[in-house]
BAFI-3210 file (N, C-alpha, C; in Angstrom, 3 decimals, decimal comma, padded with zeros to 6 digits):
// residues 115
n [1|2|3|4|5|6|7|8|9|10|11|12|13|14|15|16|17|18|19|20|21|22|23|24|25|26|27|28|29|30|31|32|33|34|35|36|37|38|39|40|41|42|43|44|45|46|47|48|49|50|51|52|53|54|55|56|57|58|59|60|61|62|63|64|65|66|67|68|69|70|71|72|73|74|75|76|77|78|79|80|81|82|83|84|85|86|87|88|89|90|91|92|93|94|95|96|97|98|99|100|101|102|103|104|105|106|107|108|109|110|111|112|113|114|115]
n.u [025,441|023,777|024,016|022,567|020,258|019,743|018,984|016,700|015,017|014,651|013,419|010,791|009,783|009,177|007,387|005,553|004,469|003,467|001,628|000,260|-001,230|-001,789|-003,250|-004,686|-007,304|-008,696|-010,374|-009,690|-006,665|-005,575|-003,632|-001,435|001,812|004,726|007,029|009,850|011,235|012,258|014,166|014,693|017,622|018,090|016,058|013,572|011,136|009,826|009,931|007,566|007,308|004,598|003,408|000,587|-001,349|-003,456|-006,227|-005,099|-006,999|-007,290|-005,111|-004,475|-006,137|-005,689|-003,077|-004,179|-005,715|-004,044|-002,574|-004,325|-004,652|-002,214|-001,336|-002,508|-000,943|001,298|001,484|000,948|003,553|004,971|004,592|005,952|008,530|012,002|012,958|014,248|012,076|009,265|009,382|007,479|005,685|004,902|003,366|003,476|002,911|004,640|006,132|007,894|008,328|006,665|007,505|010,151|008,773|008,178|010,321|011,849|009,876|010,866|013,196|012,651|011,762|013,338|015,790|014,023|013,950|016,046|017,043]
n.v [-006,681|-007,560|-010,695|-011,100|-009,258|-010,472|-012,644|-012,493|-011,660|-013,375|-015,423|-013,951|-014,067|-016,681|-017,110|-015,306|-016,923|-019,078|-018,420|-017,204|-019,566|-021,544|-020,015|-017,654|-018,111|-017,054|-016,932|-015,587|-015,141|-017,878|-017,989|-016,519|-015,833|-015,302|-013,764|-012,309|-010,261|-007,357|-005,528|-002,536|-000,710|-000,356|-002,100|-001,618|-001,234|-003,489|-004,114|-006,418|-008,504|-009,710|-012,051|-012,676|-015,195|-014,483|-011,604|-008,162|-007,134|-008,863|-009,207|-006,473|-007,018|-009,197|-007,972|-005,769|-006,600|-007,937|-005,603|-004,714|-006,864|-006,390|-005,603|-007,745|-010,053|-009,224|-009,400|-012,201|-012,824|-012,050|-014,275|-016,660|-015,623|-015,255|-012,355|-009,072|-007,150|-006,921|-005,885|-002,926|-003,411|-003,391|-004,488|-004,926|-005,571|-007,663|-007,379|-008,544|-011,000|-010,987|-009,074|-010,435|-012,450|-010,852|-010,091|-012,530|-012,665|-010,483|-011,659|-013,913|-013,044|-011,382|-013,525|-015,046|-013,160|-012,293|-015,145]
n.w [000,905|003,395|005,481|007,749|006,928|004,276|005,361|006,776|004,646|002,973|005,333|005,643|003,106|002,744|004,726|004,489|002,119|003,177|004,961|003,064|001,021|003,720|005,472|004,416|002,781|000,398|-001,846|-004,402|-003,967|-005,217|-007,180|-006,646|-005,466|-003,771|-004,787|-004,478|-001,769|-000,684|001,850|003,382|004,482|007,346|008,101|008,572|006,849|004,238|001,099|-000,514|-003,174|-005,808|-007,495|-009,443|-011,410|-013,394|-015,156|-015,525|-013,895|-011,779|-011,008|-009,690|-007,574|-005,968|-004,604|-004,035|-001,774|000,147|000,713|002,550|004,450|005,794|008,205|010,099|008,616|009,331|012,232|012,304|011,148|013,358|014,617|013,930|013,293|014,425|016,003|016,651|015,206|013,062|010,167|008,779|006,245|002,530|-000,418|-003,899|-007,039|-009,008|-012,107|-013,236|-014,363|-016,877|-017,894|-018,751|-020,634|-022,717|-023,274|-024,073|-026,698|-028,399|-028,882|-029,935|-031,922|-033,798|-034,274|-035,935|-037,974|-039,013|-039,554]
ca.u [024,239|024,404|023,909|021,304|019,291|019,283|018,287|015,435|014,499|014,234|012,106|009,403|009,536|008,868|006,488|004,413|004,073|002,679|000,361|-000,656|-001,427|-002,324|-003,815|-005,576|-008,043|-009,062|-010,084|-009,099|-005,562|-005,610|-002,618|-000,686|002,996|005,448|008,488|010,870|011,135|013,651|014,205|015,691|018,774|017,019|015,286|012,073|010,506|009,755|008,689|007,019|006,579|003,420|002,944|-000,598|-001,135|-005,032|-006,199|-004,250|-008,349|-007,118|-003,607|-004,339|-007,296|-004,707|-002,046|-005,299|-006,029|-002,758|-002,262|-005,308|-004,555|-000,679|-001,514|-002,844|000,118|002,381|000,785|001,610|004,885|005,781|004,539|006,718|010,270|012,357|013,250|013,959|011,747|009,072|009,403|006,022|005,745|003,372|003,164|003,336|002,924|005,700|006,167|009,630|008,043|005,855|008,800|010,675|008,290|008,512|012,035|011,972|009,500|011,533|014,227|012,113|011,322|015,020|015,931|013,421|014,267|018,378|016,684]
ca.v [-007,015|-008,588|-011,912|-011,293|-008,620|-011,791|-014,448|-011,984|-011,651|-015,089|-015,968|-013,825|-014,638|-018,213|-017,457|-015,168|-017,951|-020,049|-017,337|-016,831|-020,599|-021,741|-019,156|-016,828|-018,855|-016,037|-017,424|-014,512|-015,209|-019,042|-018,507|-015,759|-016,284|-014,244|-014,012|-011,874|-009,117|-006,582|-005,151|-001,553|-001,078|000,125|-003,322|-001,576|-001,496|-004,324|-004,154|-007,458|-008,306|-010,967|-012,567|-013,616|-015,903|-013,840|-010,518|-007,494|-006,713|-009,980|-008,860|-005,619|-007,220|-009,927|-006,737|-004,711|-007,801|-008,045|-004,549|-004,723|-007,807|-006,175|-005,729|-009,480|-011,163|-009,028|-010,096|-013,689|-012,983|-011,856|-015,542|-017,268|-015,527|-014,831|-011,316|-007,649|-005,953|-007,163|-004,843|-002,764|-003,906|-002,824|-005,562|-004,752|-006,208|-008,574|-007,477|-009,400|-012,186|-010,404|-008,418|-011,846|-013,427|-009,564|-010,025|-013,116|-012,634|-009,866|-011,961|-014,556|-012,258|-011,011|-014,395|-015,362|-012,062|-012,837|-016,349]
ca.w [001,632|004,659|006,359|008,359|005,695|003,215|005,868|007,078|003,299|003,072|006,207|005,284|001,908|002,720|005,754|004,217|000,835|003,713|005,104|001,831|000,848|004,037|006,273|004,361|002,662|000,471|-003,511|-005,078|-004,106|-005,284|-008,373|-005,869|-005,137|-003,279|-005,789|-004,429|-000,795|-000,386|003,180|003,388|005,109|008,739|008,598|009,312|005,784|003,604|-000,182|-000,928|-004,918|-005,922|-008,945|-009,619|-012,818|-014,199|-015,422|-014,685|-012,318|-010,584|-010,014|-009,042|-006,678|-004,900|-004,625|-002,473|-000,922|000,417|001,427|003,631|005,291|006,384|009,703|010,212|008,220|010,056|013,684|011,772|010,842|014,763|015,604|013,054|012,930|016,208|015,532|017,471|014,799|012,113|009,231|007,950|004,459|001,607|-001,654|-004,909|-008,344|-009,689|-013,795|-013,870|-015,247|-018,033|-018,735|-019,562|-021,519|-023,927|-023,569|-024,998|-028,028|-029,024|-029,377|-030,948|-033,425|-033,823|-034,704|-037,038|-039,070|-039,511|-041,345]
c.u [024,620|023,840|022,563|019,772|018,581|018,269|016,705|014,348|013,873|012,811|010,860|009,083|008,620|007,764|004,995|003,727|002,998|001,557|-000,420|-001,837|-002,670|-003,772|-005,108|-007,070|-008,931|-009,064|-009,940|-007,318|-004,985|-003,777|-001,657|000,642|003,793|006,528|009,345|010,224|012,533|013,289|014,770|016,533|019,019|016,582|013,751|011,158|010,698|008,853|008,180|006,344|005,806|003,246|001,871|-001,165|-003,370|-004,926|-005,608|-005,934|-007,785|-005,662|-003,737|-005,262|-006,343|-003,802|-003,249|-005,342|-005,164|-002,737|-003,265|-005,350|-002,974|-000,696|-001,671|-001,555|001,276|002,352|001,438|002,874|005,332|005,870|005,675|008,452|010,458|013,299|013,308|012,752|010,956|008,806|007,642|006,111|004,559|003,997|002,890|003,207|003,778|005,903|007,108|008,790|007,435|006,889|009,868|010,294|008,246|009,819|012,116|010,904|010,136|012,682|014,011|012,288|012,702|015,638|015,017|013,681|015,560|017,960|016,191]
c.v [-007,866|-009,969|-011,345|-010,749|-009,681|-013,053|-013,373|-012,083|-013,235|-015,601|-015,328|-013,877|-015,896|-018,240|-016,984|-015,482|-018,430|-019,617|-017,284|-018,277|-020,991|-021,221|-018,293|-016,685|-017,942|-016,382|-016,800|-014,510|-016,576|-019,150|-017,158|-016,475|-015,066|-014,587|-012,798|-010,323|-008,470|-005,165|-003,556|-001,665|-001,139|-001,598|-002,993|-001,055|-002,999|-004,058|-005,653|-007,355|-009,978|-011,128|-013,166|-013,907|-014,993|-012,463|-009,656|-006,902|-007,538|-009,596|-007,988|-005,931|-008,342|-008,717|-005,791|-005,694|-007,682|-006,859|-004,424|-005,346|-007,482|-006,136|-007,216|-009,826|-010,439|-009,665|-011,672|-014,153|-012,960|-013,310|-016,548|-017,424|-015,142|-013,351|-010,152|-007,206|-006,615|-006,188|-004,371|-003,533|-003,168|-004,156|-005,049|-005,844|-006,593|-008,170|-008,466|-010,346|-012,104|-009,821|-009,500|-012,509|-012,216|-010,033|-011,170|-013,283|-011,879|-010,033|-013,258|-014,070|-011,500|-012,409|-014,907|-014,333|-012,095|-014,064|-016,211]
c.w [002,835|005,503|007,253|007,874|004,974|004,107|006,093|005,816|002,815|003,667|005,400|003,872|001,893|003,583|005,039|003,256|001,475|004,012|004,077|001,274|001,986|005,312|005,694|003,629|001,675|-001,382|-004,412|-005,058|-004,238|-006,315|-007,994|-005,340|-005,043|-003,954|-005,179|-002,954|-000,626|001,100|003,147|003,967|006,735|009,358|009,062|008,231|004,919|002,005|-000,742|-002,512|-004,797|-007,198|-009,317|-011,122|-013,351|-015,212|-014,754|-013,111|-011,369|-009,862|-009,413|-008,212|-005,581|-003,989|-003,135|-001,305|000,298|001,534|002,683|004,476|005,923|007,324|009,935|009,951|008,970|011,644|013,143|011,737|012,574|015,257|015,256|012,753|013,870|015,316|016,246|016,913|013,879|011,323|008,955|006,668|003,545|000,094|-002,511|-005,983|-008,998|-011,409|-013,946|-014,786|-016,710|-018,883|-019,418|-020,798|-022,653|-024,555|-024,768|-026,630|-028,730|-029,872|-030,119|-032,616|-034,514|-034,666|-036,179|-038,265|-039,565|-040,040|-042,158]
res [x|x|x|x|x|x|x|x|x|x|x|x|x|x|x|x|x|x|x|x|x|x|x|x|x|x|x|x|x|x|x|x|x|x|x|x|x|x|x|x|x|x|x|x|x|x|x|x|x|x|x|x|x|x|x|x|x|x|x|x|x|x|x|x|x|x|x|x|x|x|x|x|x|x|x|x|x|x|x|x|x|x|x|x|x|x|x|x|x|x|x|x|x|x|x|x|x|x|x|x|x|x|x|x|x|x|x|x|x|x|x|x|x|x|x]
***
């Protein structure tokens, strides 16, 4: 990966947290957090993953949210990062974390069965 892929990954990681927080003012996306963007190799896609702490209605309602406002937060992003190119993006739905907390009951349960 390369040095400038990662730092790009970064910025808008971190910019569009702030966007999210302080810009978009929007109480449906109050327990929303940008956990993780991966850039293609072009630099002119972005997949953005969101983790929002509710029902899966609320996640998949931050996730629309999101997608609708891409134009805007991208206009945002141009103001924010010095850059040739700001990537499109589209936002998806974060599982990692859900998938963790499986992971680990499984192995809860794994354990408690070998005592």
């Amino acid at each position: 990966m390369s040095f400038k892929k990662e730092r790009l990954e970064s910025q808008i990681k971190k910019e569009i947290g702030e966007i999210l927080i302080k810009d978009m003012g929007n109480p449906a996306l109050t327990h929303t957090t940008v956990t993780g963007v991966e850039i293609s190799p072009d630099l002119k896609h972005a997949s953005i993953y969101l983790s929002t702490y509710g029902t899966p209605r609320e996640k998949k309602l931050s996730v629309n949210i999101m997608n609708n406002n891409s134009p805007w937060i991208r206009r945002e992003l141009a103001k924010r990062i010095r850059t040739r190119y700001i990537p499109d993006f589209t936002f998806f739905e974060d599982y990692s974390i859900e998938k963790g907390f499986r992971v680990d009951e499984i192995l809860n349960e794994i354990k408690k069965g070998n005592q």
